[in-house]
C-alpha positions in Angstrom: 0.0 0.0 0.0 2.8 2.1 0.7 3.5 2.3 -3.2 -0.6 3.9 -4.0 0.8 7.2 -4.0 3.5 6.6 -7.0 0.8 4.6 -8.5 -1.9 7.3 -8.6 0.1 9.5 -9.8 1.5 7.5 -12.6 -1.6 6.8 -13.9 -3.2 10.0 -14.2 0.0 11.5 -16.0 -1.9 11.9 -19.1 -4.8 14.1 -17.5 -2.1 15.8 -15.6 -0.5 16.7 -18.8 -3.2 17.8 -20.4 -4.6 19.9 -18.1 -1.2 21.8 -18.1 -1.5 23.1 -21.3 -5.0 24.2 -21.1 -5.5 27.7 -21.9 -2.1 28.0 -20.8 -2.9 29.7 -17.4 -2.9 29.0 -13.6 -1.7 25.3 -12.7 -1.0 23.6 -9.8 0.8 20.7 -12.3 3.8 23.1 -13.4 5.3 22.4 -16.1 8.9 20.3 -15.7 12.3 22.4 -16.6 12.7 23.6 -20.0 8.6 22.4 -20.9 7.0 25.7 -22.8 2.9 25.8 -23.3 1.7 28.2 -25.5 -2.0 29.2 -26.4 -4.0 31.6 -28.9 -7.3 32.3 -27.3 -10.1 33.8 -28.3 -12.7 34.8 -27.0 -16.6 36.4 -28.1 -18.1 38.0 -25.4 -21.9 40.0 -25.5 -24.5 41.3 -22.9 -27.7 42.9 -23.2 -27.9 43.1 -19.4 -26.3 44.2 -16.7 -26.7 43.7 -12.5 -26.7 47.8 -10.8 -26.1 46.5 -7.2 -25.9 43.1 -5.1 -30.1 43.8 -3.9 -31.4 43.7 -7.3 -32.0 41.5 -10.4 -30.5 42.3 -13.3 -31.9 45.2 -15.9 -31.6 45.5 -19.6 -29.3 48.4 -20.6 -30.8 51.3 -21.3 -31.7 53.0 -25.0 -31.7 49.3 -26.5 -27.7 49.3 -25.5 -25.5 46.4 -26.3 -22.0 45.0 -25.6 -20.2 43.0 -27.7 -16.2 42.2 -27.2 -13.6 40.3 -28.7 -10.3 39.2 -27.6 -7.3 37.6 -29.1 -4.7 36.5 -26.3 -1.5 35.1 -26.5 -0.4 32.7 -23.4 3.1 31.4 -22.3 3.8 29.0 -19.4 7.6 28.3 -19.0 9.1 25.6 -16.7 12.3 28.0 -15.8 13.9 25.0 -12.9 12.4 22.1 -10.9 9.4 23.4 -8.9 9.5 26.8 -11.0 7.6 28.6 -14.0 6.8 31.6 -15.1 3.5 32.9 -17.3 3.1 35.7 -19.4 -0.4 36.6 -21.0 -1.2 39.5 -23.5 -4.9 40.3 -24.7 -5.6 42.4 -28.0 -9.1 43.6 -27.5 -12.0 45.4 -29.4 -15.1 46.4 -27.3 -18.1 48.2 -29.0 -20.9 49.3 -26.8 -23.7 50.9 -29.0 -27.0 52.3 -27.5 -29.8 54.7 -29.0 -29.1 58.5 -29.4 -31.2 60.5 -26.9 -31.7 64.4 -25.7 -31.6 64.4 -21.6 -32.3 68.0 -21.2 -35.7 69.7 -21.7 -36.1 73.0 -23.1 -38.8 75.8 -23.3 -37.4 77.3 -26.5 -39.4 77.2 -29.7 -38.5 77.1 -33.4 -35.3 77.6 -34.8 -34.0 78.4 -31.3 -35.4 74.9 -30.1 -33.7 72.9 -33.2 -30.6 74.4 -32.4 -30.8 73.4 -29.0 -31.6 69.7 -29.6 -29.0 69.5 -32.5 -26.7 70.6 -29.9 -27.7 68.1 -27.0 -28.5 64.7 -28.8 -26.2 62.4 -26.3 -24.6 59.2 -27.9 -23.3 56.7 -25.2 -22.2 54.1 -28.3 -18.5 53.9 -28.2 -15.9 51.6 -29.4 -11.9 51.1 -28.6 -8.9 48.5 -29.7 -5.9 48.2 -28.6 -3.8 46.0 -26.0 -5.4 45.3 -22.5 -4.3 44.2 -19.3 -1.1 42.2 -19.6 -0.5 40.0 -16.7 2.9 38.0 -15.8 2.5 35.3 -13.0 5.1 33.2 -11.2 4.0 30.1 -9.3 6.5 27.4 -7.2 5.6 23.3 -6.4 4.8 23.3 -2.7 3.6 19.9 -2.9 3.4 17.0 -5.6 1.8 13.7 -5.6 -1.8 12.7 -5.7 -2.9 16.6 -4.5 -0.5 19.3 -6.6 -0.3 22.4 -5.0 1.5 26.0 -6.0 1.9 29.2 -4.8 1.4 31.7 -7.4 1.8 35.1 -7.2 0.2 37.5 -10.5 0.7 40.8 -11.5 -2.0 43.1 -13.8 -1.0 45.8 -15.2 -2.9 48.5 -17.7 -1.3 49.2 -21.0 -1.8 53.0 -21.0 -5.4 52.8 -22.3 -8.1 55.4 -20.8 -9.2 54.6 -17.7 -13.0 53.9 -17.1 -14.4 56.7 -15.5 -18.5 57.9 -14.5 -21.0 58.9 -18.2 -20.0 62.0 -18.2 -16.2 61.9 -16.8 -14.8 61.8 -13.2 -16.5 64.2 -12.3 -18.9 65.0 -11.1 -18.3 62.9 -7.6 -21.8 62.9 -6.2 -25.3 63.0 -7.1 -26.0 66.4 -5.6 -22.9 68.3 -7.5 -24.7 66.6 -10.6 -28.2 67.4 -10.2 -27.0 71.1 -8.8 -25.0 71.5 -12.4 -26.8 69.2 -15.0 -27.0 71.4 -17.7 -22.7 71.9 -17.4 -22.6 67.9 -17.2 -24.7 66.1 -19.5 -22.9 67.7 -22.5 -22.1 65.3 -25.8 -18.2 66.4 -25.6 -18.3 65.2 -22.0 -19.4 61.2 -22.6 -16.8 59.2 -21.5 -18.4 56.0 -19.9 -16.3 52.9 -18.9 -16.1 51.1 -22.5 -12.1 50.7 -21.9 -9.8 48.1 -22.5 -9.5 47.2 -18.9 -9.9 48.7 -15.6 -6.9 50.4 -15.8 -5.3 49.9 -12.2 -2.8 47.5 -11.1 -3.5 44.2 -9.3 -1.3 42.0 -7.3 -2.6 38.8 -6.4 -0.9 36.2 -4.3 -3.0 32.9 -4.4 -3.0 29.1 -3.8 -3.4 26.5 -6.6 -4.7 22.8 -5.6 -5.6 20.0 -7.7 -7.0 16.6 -7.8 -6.3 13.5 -10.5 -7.6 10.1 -9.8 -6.6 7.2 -12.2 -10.1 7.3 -13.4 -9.4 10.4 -15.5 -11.7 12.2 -13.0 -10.0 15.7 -11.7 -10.7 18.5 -9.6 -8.9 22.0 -9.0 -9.6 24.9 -7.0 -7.7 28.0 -7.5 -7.8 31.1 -4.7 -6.7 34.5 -4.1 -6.5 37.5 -2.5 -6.3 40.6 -4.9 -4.5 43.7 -3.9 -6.2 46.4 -5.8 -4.1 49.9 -6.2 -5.7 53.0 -8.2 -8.5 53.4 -6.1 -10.2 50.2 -6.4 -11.3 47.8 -3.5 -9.5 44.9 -2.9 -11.2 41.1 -3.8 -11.4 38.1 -2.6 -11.3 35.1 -5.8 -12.0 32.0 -6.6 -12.3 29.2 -9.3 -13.3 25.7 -9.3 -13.1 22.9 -11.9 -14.5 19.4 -12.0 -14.1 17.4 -15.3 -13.8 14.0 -16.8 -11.3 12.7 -18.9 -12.2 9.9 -21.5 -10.1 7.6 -23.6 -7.1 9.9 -23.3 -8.2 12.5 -25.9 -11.4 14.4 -24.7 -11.8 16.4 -21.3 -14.9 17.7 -20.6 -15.1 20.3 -17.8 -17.5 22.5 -15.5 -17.0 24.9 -12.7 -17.6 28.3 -11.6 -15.7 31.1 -10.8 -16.1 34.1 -8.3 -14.7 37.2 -7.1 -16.3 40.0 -4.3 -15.0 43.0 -3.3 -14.0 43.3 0.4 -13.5 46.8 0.6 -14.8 50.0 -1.1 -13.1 51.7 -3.6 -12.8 55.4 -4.8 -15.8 57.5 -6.9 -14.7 57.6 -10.6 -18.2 59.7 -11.1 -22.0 59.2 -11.7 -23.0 56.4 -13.6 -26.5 57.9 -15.4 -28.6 54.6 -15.6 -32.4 54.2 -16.0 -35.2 53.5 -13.6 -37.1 52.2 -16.3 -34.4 50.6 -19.1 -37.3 49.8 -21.4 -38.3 53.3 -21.8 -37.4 54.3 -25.8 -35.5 57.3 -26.7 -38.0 59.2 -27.4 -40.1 59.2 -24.4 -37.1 60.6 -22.8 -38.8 64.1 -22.2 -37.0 64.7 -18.7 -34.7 63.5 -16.2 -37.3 61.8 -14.1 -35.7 58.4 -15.4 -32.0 59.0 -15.0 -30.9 56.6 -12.1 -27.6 58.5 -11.1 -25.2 55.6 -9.3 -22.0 56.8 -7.8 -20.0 54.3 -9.5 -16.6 52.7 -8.2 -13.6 50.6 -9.9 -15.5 47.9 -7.2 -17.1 44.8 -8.6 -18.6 41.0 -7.5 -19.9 38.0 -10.2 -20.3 34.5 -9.7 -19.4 33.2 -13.5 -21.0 29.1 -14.5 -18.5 28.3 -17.0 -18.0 25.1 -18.6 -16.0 23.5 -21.8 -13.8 20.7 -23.8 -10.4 20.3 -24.1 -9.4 18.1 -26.9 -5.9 16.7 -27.8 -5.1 16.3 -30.9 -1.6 15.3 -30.8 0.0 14.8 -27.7 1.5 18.4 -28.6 -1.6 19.8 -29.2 -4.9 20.7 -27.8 -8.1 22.3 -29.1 -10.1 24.3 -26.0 -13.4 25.2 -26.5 -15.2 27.0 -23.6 -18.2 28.9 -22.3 -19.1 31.4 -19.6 -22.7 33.0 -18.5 -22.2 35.2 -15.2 -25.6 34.4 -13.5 -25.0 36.8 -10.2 -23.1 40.3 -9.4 -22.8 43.9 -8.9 -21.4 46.6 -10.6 -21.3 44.2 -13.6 -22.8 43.1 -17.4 -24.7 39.9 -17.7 -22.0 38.8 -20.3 -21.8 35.3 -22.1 -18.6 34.2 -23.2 -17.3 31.7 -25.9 -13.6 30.6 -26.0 -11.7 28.5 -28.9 -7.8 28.0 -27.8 -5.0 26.4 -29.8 -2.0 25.1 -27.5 0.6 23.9 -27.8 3.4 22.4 -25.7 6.9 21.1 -26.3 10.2 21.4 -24.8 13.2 23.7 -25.2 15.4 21.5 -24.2 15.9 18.2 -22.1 16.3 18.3 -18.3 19.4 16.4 -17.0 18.4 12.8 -15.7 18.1 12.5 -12.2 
């Protein structure tokens, strides 16, 4: 008995193996010296919905609005010694939000005085942006091998220069009163800036524990924690993803899980978030404020994401991942449904030394 262990292990080398290449992220089976996993991604992401606060249900956007996003990222895992590797990921992203033209303010002009002023006031809150997004660089360390993997990772994100998200109509104002007291200076076409961004353009640091599970049966389990340190303003978060799958006949894993993050403290005011009391109300019915929902909005943000996939190898170099993700629950957040296809790849550079 004293051998079950080695056996175990042994035996569920190939799901070991190919979960390390997956997606080529966070591990606990690191990949051996010299071993190099690399992954395009992408990924199609859309919402029509979004969740306003952690109390409510979630709302359609307002004026018909809509998100659509897509994301081409390139992944490297490196084994750099025994017990060491290092990740590097970079997304290229292009995020359109689009969303009926409207006129906020009323006015008691009439005629040519009145055209004028609506020509001069339609708001458009459609925007779109490309360019890099957060890149993040990770480095994780064995603590323990055997039938229960588990690393120590420690990840950095970091903005690429991109504008940062900020309130409808810019950081300012701060509060609802400063923006009901000077509407008319606010709610200006030059001044919509909403949060369609590349990222949330802070940094995060993010120590965490990795820990995994691979039975002989092809069966496997991971869970993946951490605590993120949030500088810019944000609130720190607590995270967390888990993944049960099945492996059959060597080639196909299919997978399910969820993932989670909540913010534990509150962040700073990036300015007034104008939502809608009623988000079915059309454009054109818009004849006051009465329906502008003004949320002092934060960098702060929970979710509870069901996410669930495929990885098939191909070769025992290659892999196919094909994935999905539906956040059901959150705050501060879109109702956004994901689909991932991955290509990866893994090889190595060269051969370790023989023990």
């Amino acid at each position: 008995m004293r051998h079950t262990p080695r056996l175990l292990v042994a035996a569920a080398l190939p799901l070991a193996l190919l979960l390390i290449t997956s997606a080529a992220q966070a591990s606990p089976w690191l990949l051996a010296p010299g071993e190099i996993a690399v992954i395009g991604r992408w990924d199609l992401e859309s919402a029509d919905e979004e969740f306003l606060d952690d109390e409510g249900e979630a709302q359609s956007f307002p004026l018909r609005g809509r998100y659509r996003a897509s994301t081409f990222t390139t992944g490297v895992r490196y084994g750099v010694v025994d017990g060491w590797e290092v990740e590097l990921s970079i997304p290229i992203r292009n995020i359109t939000y689009t969303s009926d033209p409207v006129i906020l303010l009323p006015t008691e002009a009439t005629g040519q005085e009145a055209l004028d002023f609506y020509q001069n006031n339609v708001i458009d809150l459609s925007r779109s942006v490309v360019g890099v997004g957060d890149v993040q660089l990770a480095g994780r360390y064995q603590l323990f091998r055997g039938v229960v993997p588990t690393a120590l990772e420690l990840r950095l994100k970091t903005p690429t220069g991109y504008g940062s998200p900020a309130g409808t109509f810019g950081e300012r104002p701060e509060s609802r009163e400063d923006f009901i007291q000077n509407i008319a200076t606010y709610v200006r076409p030059e001044n919509v800036t909403d949060d369609v961004t590349l990222g949330d353009g802070q940094l995060d640091l993010s120590p965490g524990v990795l820990i995994g599970w691979a039975a002989s049966t092809g069966t496997f389990a991971r869970l993946d924690t951490a605590y993120r340190l949030r500088f810019g303003g944000a609130g720190d978060q607590i995270a967390a993803s888990a993944r049960v799958g099945q492996l059959f006949r060597e080639r196909v894993l299919l997978y399910g899980g969820v993932d989670f993050e909540k913010a534990v403290q509150k962040g700073r005011v990036i300015g007034i978030s104008v939502a809608a009391f009623d988000p079915e109300l059309p454009a054109s019915e818009y004849d006051s404020t009465d329906n502008l929902n003004l949320r002092e909005v934060t960098l702060d943000r929970d979710r509870l994401v069901v996410a669930g996939g495929a990885i098939l190898r191909l070769t025992p170099e290659v892999e196919l991942n094909l994935g999905y993700g539906h956040t059901v629950w959150g705050r501060n957040t879109a109702v956004t449904q994901v689909f991932s296809v991955g290509l990866g790849l893994r090889t190595s550079l060269w051969d370790a030394p023989a023990e």
